[in-house]
C-alpha positions as CSV (number, residue, x, y, z in Angstrom):
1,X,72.1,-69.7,177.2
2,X,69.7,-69.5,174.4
3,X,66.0,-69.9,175.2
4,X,64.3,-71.0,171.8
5,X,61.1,-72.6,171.6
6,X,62.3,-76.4,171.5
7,X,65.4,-75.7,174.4
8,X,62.7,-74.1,176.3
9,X,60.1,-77.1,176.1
10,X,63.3,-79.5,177.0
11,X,64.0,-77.1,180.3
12,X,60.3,-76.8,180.9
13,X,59.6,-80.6,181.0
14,X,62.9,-81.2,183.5
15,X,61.2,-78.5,185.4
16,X,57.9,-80.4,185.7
17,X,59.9,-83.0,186.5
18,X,61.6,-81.2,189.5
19,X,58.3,-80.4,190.8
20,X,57.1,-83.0,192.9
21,X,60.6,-83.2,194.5
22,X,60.4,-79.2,194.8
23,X,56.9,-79.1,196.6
24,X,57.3,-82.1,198.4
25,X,56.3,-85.1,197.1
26,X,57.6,-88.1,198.4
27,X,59.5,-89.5,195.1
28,X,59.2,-90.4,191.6
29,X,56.5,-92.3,190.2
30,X,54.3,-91.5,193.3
31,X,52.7,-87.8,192.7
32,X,49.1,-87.1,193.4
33,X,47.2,-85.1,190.5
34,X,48.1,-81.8,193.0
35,X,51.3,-82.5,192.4
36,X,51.4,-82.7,189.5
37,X,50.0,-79.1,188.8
38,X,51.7,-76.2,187.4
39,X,54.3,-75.0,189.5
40,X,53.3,-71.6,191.4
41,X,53.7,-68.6,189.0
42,X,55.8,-70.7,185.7
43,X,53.7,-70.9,182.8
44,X,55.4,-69.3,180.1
45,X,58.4,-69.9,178.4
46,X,59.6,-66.5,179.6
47,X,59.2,-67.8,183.2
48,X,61.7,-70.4,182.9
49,X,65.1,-68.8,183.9
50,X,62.8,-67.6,186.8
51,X,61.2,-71.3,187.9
52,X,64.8,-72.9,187.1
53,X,66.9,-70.3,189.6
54,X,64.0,-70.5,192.0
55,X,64.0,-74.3,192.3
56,X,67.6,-74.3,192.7
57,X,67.5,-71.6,195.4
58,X,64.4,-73.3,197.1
59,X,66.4,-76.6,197.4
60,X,69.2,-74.7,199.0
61,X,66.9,-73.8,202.0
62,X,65.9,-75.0,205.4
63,X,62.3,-74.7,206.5
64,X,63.2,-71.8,209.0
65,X,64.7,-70.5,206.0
66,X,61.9,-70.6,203.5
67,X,59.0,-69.7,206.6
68,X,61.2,-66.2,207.1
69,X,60.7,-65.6,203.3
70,X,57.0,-65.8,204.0
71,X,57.3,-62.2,206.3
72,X,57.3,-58.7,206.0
73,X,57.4,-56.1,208.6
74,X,59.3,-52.9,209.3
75,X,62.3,-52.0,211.5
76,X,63.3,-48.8,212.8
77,X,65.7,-46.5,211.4
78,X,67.4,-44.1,209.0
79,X,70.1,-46.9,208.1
80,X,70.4,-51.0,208.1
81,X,72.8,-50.5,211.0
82,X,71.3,-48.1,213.5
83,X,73.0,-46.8,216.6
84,X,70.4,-44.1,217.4
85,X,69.5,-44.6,220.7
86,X,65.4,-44.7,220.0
87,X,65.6,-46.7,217.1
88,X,67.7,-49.4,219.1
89,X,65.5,-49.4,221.8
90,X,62.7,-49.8,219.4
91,X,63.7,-52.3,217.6
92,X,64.5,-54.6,220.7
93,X,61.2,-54.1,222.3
94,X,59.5,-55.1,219.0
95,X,62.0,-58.1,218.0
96,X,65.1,-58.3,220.7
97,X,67.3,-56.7,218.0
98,X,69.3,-53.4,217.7
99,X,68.5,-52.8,214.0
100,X,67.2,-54.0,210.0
101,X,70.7,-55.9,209.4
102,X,70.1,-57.7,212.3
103,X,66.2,-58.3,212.2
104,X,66.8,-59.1,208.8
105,X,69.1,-61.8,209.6
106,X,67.6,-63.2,212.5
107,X,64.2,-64.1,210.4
108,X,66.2,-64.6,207.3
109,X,63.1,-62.4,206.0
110,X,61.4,-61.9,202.4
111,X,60.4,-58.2,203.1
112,X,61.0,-55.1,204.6
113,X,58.4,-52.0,204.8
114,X,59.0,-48.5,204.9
115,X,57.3,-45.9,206.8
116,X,57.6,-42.2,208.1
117,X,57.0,-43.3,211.8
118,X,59.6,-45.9,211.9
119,X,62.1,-43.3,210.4
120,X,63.2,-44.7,207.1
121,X,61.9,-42.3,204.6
122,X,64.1,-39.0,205.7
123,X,64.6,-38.0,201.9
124,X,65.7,-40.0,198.5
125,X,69.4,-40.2,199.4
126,X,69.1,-42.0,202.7
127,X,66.4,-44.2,201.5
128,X,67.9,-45.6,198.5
129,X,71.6,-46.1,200.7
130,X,69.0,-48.0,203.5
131,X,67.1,-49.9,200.6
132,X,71.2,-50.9,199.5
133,X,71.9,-51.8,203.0
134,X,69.0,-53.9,203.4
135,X,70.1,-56.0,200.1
136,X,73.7,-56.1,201.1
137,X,72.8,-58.0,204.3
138,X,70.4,-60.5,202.7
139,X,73.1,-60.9,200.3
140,X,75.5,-62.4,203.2
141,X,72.7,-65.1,204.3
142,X,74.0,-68.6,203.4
143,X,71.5,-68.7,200.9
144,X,71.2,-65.3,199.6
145,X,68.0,-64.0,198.6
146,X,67.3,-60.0,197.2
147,X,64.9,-58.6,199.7
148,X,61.5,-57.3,198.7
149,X,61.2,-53.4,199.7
150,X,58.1,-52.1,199.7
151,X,56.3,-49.0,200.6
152,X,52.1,-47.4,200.6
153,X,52.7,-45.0,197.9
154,X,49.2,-44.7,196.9
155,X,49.6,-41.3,196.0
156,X,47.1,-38.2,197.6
157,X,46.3,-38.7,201.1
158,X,48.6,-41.9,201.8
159,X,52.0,-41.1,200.7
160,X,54.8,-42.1,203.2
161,X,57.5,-40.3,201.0
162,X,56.8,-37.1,200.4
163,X,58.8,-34.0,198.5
164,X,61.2,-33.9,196.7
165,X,59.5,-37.1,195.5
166,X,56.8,-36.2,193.0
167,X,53.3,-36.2,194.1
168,X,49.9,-36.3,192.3
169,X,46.8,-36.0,193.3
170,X,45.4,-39.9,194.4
171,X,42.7,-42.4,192.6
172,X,39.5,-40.8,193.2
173,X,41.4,-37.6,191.4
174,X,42.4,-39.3,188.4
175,X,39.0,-40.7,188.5
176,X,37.8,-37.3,187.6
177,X,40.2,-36.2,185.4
178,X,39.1,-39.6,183.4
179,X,41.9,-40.0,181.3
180,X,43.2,-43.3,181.5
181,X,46.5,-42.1,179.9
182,X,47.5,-39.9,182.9
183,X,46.6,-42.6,185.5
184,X,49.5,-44.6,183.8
185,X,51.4,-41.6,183.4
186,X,51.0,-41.5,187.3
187,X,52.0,-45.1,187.9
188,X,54.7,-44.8,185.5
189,X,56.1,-41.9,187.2
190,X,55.6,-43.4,191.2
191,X,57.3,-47.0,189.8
192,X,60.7,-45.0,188.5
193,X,61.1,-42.8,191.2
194,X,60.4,-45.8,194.0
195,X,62.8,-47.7,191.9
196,X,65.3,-45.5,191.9
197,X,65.3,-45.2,195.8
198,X,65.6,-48.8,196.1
199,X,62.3,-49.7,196.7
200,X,60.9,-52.8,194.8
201,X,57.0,-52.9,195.6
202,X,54.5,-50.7,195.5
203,X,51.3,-51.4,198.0
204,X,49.2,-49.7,195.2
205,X,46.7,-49.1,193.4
206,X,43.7,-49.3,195.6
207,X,41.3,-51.6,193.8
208,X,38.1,-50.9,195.9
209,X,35.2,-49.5,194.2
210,X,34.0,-46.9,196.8
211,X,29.7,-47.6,196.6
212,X,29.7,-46.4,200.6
213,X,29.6,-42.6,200.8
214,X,30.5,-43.1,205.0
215,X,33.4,-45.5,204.2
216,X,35.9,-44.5,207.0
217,X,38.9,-46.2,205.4
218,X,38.7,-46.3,201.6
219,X,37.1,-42.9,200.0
220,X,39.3,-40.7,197.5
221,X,41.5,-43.9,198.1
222,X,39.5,-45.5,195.4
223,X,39.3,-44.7,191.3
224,X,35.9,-44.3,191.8
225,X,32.0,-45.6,192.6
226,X,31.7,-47.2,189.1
227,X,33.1,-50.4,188.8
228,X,33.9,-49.8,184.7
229,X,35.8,-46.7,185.7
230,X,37.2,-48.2,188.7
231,X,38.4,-51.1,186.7
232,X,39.7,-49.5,183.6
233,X,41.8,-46.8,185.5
234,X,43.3,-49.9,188.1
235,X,44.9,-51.7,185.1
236,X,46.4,-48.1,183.9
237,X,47.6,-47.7,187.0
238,X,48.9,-51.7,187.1
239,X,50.3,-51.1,183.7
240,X,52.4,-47.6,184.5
241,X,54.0,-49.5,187.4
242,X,54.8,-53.0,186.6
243,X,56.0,-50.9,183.0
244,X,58.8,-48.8,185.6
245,X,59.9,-52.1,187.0
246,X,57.7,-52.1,190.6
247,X,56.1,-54.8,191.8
248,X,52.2,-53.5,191.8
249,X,49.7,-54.9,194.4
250,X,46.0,-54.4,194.2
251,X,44.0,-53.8,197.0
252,X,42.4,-54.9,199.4
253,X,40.6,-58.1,197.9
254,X,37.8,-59.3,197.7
255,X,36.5,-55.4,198.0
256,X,36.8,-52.9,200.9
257,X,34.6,-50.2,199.2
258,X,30.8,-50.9,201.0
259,X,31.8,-50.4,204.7
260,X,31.2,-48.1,207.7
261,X,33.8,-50.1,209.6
262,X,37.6,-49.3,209.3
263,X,39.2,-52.7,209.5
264,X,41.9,-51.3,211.9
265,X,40.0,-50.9,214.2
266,X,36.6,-53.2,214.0
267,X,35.7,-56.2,211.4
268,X,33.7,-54.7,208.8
269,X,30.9,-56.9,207.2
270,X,30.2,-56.5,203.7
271,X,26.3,-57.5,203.0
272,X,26.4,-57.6,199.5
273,X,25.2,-60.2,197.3
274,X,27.3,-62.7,195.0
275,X,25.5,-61.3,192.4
276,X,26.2,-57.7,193.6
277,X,30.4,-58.6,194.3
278,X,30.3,-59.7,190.9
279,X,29.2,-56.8,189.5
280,X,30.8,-54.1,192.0
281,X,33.8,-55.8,193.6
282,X,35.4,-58.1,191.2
283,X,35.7,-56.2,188.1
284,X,38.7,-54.0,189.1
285,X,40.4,-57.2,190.4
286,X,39.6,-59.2,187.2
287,X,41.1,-55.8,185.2
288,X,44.5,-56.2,187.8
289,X,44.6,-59.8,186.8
290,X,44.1,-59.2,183.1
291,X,47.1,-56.9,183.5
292,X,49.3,-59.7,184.9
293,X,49.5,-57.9,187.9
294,X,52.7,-59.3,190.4
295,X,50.7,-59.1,193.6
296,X,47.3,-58.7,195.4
297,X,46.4,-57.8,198.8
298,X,43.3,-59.3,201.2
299,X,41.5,-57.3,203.1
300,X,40.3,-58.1,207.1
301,X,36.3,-58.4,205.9
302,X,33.9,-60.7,206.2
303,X,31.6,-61.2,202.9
304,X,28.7,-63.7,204.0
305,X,27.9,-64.3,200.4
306,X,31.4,-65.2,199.5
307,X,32.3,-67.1,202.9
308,X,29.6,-68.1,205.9
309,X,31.8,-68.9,208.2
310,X,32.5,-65.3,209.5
311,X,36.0,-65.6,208.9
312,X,37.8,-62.4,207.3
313,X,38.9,-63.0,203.7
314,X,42.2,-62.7,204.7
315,X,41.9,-66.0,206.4
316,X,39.3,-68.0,204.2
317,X,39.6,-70.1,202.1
318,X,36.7,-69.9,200.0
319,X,38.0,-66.5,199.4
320,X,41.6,-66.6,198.3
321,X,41.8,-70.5,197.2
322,X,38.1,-70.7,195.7
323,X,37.3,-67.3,194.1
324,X,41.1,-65.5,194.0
325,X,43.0,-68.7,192.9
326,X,40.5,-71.0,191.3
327,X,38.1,-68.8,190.0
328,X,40.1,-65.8,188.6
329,X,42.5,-68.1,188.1
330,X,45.3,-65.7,190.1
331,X,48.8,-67.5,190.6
332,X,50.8,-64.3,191.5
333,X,51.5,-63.7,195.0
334,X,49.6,-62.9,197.7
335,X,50.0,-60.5,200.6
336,X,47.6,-59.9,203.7
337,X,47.2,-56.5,204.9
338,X,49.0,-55.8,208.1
339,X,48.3,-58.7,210.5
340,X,47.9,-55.7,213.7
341,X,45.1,-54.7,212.4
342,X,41.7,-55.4,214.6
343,X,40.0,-56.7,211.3
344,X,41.8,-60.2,211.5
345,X,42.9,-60.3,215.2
346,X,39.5,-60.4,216.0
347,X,38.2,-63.8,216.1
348,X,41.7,-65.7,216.5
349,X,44.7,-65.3,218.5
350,X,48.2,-63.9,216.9
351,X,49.3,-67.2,217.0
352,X,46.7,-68.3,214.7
353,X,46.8,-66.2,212.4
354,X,49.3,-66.4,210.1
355,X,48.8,-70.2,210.2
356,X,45.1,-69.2,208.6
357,X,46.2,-67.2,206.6
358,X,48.4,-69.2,204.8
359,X,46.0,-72.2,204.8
360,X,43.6,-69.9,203.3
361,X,46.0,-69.7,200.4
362,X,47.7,-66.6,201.3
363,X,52.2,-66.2,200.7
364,X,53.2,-63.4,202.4
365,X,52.6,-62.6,206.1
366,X,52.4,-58.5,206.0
367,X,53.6,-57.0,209.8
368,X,52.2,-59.5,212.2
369,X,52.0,-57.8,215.6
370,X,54.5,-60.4,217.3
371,X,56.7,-61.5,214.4
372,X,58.6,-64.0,216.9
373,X,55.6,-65.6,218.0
374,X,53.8,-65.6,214.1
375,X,57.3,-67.0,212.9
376,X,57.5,-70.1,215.0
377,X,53.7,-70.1,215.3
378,X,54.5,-71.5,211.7
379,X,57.2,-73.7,212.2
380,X,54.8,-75.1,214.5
381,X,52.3,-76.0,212.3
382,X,54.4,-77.2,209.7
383,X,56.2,-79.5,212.0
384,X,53.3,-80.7,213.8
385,X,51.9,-81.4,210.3
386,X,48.6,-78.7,210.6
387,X,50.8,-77.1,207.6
388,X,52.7,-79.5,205.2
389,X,55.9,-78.0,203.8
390,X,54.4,-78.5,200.1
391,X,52.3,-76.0,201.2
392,X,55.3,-73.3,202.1
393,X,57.1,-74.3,198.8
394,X,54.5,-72.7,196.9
395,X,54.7,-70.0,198.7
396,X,58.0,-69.5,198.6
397,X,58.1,-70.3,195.2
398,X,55.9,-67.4,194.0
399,X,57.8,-65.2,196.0
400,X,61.1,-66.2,194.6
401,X,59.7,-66.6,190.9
402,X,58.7,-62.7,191.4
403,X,61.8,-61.4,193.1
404,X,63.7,-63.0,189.8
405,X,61.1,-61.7,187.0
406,X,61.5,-58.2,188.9
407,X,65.5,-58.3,188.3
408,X,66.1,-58.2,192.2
409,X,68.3,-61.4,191.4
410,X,70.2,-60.1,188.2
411,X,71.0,-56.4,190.4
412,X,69.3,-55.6,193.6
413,X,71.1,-52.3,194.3
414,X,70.6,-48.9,193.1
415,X,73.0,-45.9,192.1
416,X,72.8,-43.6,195.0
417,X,74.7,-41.0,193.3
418,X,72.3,-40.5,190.7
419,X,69.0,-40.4,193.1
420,X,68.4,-37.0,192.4
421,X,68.1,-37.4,188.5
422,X,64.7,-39.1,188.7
423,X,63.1,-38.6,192.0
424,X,61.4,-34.8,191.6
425,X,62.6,-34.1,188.4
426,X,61.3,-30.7,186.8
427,X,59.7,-32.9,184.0
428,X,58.5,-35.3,186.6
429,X,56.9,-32.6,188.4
430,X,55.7,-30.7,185.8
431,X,53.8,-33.6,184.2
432,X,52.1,-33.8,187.7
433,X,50.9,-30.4,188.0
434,X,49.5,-30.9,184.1
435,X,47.9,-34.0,185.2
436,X,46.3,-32.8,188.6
437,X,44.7,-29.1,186.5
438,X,42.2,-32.1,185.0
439,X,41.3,-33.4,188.3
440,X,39.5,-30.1,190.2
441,X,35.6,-30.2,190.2
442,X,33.6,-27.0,190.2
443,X,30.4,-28.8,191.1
444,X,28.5,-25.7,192.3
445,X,29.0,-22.1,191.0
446,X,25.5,-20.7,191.2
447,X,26.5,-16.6,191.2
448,X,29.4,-17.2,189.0
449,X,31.6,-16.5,192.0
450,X,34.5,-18.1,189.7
451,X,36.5,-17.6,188.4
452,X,37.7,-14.8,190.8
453,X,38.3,-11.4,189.3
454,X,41.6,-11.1,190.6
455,X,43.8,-8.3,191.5
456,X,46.5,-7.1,193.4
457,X,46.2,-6.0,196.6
458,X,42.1,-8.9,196.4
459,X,41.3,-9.2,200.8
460,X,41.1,-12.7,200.9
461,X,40.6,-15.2,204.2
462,X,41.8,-18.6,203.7
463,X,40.1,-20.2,206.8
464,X,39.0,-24.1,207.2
465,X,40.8,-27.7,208.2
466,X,44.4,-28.2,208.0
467,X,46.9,-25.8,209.5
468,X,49.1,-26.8,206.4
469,X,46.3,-26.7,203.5
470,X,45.2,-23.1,205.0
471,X,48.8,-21.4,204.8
472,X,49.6,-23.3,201.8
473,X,46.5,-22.4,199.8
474,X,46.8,-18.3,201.3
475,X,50.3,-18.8,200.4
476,X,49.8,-20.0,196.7
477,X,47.2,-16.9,196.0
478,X,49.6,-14.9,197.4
479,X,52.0,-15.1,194.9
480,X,49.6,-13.7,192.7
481,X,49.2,-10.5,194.5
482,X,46.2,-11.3,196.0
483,X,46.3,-9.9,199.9
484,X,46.0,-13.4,201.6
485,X,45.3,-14.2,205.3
486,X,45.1,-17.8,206.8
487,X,42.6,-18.5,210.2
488,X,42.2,-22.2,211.0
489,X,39.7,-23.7,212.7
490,X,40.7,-27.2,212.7
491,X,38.9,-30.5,212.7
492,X,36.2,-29.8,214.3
493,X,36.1,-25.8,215.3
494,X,35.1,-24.3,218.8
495,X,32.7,-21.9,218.5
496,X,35.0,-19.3,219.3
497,X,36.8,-20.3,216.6
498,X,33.8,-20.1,214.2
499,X,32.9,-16.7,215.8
500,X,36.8,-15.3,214.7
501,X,36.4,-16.5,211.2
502,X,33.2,-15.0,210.9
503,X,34.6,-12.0,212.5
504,X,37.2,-12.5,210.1
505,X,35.6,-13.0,206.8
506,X,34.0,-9.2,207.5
507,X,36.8,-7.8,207.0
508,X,38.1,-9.6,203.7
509,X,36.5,-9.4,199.7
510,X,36.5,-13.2,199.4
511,X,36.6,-16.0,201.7
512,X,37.4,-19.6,200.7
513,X,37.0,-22.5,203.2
514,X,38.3,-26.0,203.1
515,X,36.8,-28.6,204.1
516,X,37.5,-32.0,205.2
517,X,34.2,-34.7,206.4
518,X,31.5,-32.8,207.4
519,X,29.7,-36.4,207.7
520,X,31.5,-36.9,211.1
521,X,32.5,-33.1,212.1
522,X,28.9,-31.2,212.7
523,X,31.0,-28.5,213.9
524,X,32.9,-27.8,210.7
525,X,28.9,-27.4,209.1
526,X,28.3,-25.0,211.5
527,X,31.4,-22.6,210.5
528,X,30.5,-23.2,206.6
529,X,26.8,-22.1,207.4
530,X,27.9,-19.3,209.9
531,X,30.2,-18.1,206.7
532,X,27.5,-18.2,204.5
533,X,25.2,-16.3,206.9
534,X,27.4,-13.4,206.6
535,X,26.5,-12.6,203.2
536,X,30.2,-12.4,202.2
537,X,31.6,-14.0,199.0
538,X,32.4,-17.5,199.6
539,X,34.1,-20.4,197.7
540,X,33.4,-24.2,199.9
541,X,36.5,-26.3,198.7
542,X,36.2,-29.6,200.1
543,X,39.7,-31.0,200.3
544,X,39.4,-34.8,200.7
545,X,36.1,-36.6,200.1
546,X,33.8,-34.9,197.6
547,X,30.6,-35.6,199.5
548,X,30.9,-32.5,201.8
549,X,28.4,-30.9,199.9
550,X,25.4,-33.5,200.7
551,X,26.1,-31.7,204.4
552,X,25.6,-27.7,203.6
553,X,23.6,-28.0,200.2
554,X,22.9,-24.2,200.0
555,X,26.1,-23.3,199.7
556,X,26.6,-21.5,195.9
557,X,30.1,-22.3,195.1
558,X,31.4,-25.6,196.1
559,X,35.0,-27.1,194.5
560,X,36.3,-30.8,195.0
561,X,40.5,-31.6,194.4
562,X,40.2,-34.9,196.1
563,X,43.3,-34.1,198.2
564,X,45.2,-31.5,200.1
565,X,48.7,-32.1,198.6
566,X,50.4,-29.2,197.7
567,X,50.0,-29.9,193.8
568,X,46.3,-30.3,194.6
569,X,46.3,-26.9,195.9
570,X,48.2,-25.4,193.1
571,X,45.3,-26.4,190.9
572,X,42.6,-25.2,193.3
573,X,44.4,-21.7,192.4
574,X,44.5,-22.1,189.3
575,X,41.0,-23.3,188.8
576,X,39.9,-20.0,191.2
577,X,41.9,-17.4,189.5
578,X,40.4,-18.5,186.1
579,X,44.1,-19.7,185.1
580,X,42.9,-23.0,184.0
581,X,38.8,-23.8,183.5
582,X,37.9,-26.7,185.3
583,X,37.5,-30.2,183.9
584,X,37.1,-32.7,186.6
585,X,33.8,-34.6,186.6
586,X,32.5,-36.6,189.7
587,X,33.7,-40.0,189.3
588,X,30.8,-40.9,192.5
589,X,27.3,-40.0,192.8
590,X,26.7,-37.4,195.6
591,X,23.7,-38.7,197.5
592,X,21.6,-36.3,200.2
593,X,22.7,-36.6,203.3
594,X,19.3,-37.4,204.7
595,X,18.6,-39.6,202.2
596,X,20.9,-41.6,200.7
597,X,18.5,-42.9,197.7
598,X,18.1,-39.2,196.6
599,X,21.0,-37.7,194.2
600,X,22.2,-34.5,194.8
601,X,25.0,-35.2,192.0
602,X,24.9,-37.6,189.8
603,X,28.4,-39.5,188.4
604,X,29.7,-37.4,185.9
605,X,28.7,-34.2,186.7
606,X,30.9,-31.4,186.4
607,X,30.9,-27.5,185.8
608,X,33.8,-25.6,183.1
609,X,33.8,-22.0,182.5
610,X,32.0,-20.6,179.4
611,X,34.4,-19.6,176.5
């Protein structure tokens, strides 16, 4: 069919015409002014073959039918039709089901989630043949809908596929390396290779602007402490994926980055101003918007200024249908975070919940804790008439409208034979090493420690957090002939595991210890200043959140690589061995520790070797 300007106004205006039948209105003639609104997520011309196959589909459907497209949650194991023993028993204590085929068809659900922990992310192959399993069974439904798949790929520290698939460094690293280019570079290259395993949506990019230096949940999960930055580098990163074909989903609205509360575990409250959301929170969101971005998740806070009520955004209405829909004019869908989290369970029952939520103005209902009792907790409410089933169309609507615009409709499958030609490519890995040599931060090199002087046979202690980040890092300057030994000390380090690396450290030219929150690990201060107090030469890398350094300010060298992936440590390398100068600048302000007014670094700052 052709879709020229005058055919598409004739299909648009039969569309409008469908919608008061589509969202439940009770006939012609007899549509209130909210029904007559723009239906969810059609208004372009472009949109119509979308609206026009979602209308059909939704008219197709019973209401249990269009409530299980409202849900996402996960199911346990390596394929859609599990018969390992632990999966099976897994999945029936969490739904009374032996596996995803036949969770999927029990709810008739919209989405599926992949995680390490419930064993569906093994390596490419398996993953895209389980993402193909998962579509062949929604395909069988008696009205067959293509399955959302989605995954956290946020890249750095929250990655739930790891190598062969490419890796880069996270946001707060490509907010030092600045350039917006590589940020959609790193989208771009995340969407394909997601894609190509079968997975559809992306729970990424973190849209937070991290102001809190003692956020326990956001950190070097966020662009960065300035909202311009923050912003620009969230609609790269919206761009690069939506660009590969993945459905992108900012997060966590309206703003996570000002807490000392992790939401999965307590209900943070976020004291700032209207004023002061407009100006730190909003912008990235506004940028993610501006970018036609496909999805945007809530987060479990409670903003006074936005909402009194003390309900968590996820479940206000002010929030999603005053300032998300109305406001910044968002029709795209939207998801909750996971509904197990302690953030939103809080102050209602399970039960509850998801019935909130999706007064609130929310779509899709991400891992509630009990999906039985959330799913009929709905059908409940729209039966009982606390929920009218206008209000699901909508929903369901979006949902369909964006599993159509994302081609899950025209071809939901993917080649599995030909996995291994875009996931971990040499160019796709190569561009991320390039990419993550302009993210390392030499904030401190008061003796011009670096670069090292290198040579072959160099004593070198590798000693600090992370039993993989030690070996890995003694293992990388190995390979340059440097004599390398790994010690670690762990999260928070006994004394006698201070006194060996000290011991240690006497024995060896250089030592370099990585660090990871000193904030909340006094004990990991003590083995950087017992280091120090030796005398020896000594290189502080702090491997996760740059603020490390507000907690031993004496120390003379001091790097920051945002993350401990094994890219990330390649460049650390690099960067000590004077292979590469550094060119990462702080994309936060480093306050003191004992006074957070006072600024030990200020945004920007950033140290490159002379010539």
């Amino acid at each position: 069919m052709s879709w020229h300007p005058r055919s598409a106004r004739t299909v648009s205006a039969l569309i409008a015409a469908a919608v008061t039948v589509a969202l439940g209105a009770v006939g012609p003639g007899s549509a209130s002014a909210a029904d007559r609104a723009p239906l969810p997520g059609c208004h372009r011309p472009s949109d119509l073959r979308a609206c026009a196959w979602a209308l059909a589909t939704l008219a197709r459907m019973n209401l249990e039918e269009k409530v299980g497209q409202l849900f996402v949650t996960y199911a346990y194991g390596s394929t859609v039709d599990t018969t390992d023993a632990a999966d099976v028993a897994a999945n029936r204590s969490a739904y009374g089901v032996d596996n995803a085929a036949a969770l999927v068809d029990k709810y008739k659900l919209g989405g599926i989630i992949y995680f390490a922990w419930s064993h569906n992310v093994n390596n490419p192959g398996q993953i895209a043949a389980l993402s193909n399993g998962v579509q062949r069974t929604a395909a069988k439904a008696r009205v067959p809908v293509p399955m959302l798949v989605g995954t956290d790929q946020e890249q750095g520290i929250v990655v739930r596929i790891g190598s062969p698939a490419t890796q880069f460094p996270g946001n707060m690293a490509l907010g030092a390396d600045r350039r917006t280019a590589d940020t959609r570079t790193a989208a771009s290259i995340t969407g394909q290779e997601l894609r190509a395993m079968g997975i559809n949506q992306d729970y990424a990019p973190v849209a937070d602007v991290n102001v809190n230096p003692a956020n326990p949940v956001i950190g070097v999960r966020s662009f960065s402490s300035d909202p311009t930055l923050a912003a620009t580098l969230t609609k790269e990163a919206v761009t690069g994926y939506q660009g590969a074909g993945i459905i992108a989903t900012a997060k966590h609205f309206p703003g996570h980055g000002d807490t000392n509360v992790d939401s999965h575990t307590g209900i943070p409250v976020i004291g700032h101003t209207r004023q002061q959301w407009e100006q730190l929170d909003r912008p990235p969101f506004a940028a993610a918007i501006a970018a036609k971005i496909d999805s945007i998740m809530t987060a479990h806070i409670v903003v006074p200024s936005l909402d009194p009520s003390g309900d968590p955004a996820t479940l206000s209405q002010p929030i999603v249908t005053g300032i998300l829909r109305k406001e910044l004019k968002y029709d795209g869908v939207v998801v909750t975070d996971s509904l197990g989290m302690a953030g939103v369970r809080q102050k209602y029952g399970d039960d509850r919940v998801p019935v909130l939520a999706l007064k609130a103005g929310v779509d899709q209902l991400l891992m509630p804790p009990d999906l039985d009792l959330a799913y009929r907790s709905v059908l409940t409410a729209v039966r009982g008439g606390e929920l009218t089933e206008r209000r699901v169309n909508e929903s369901v609507l979006r949902i369909l409208v964006l599993k159509y615009q994302r081609g899950l409709v025209a071809n939901p499958y993917v080649d599995e034979s030909t996995v291994s030609t875009t996931v971990g490519t040499a160019d796709h890995v190569a561009v991320s090493q390039a990419v993550t040599d302009r993210t390392t931060t030499l904030v401190r090199n008061d003796r011009s420690t670096l670069p090292v002087a290198a040579r072959p046979g160099l004593a070198t202690l590798v000693t600090g957090w992370g039993v993989a980040t030690t070996s890995t890092l003694a293992a990388t300057l190995g390979r340059r002939g440097l004599a390398t030994d790994a010690l670690t000390t762990g999260i928070s380090p006994t004394q006698a595991q201070i006194d060996a690396a000290v011991a240690a450290a006497g024995s060896h030219e250089l030592t370099v210890v990585t660090t990871n929150g000193l904030r909340s690990n006094p004990q990991q201060r003590r083995l950087v200043e017992a280091l120090q107090a030796t005398g020896t030469k000594l290189v502080v890398v702090a491997v996760a959140e740059p603020y490390d350094i507000a907690y031993v300010p004496s120390v003379p060298t001091y790097l920051a690589t945002y993350s401990y992936t094994a890219v990330g440590l390649e460049s650390l390398t690099r960067v000590l061995l004077g292979e590469v100068s550094p060119t990462g600048r702080l994309p936060i302000t480093i306050p003191a520790a004992e006074s957070p007014s006072t600024v030990l670094y200020p945004f920007g700052h950033g140290l490159s070797y002379p010539g």
